[in-house]
N, C-alpha and C positions, 0 to 999 in steps of 0.2 A: 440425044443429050450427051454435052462430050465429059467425063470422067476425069478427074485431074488425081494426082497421087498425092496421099497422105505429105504434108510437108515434116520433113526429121528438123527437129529444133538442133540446138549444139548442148553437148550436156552440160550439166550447172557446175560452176566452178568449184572444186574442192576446196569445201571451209575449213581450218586448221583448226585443229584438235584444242580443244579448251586445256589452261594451263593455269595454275593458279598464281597468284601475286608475284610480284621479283621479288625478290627477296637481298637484303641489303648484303653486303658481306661486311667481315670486320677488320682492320689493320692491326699489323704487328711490324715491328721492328726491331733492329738490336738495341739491346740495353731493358730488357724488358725484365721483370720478377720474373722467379720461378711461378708466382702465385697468378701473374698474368697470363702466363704462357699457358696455366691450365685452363684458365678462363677462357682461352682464345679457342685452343684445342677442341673446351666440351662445343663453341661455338659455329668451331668449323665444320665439327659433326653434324651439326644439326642443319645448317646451311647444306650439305653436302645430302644429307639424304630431302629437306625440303625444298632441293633445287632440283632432285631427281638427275643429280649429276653422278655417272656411274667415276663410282670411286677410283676405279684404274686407268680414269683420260683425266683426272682433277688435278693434274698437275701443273696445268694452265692458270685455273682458275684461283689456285692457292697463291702462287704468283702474282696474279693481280692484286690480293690481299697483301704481300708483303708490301713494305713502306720500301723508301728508295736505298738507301743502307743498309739493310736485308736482303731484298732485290737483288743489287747489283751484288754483294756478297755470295747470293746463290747460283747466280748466271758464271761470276766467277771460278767456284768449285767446280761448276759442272754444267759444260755451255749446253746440254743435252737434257736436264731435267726436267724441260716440259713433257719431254717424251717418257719418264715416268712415272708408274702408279705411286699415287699415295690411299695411306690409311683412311677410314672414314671412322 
């Protein structure tokens, strides 16, 4: 009786790690209140730790929150600020 060898399956694909909801972010601009900019602040906080985005690469992502006359005001200053850390 002839013996055949165990067949090896392919192993099961690597499911991605569960991650909770996107989470919106908020816009800011020039010309804002002081009273907004705190608003936006306590909100960027909170986006930044419930987006699990480590606070010293976030300088991408605050960006993308600036509106376009902020933006390009920031790219202006300093063509290099993605590259760094911001507060959380």
């Amino acid at each position: 009786m002839p013996t055949t060898a165990p067949q090896q399956l392919p192993p099961a694909p690597a499911m991605p790690a569960p991650r909770g909801p996107k989470l919106d972010h908020w816009n800011v601009d020039l010309g804002i209140t002081s009273e907004q900019w705190n608003v936006f602040q306590r909100r960027w906080n909170s986006f930044v730790v419930g987006s699990g985005i480590d606070p010293d690469a976030s300088s991408a992502q605050f960006l993308q929150c600036a509106g376009d006359a902020l933006g390009d005001a920031l790219l202006r200053s300093d063509p290099d600020i993605i590259s760094k850390p911001t507060s959380a």
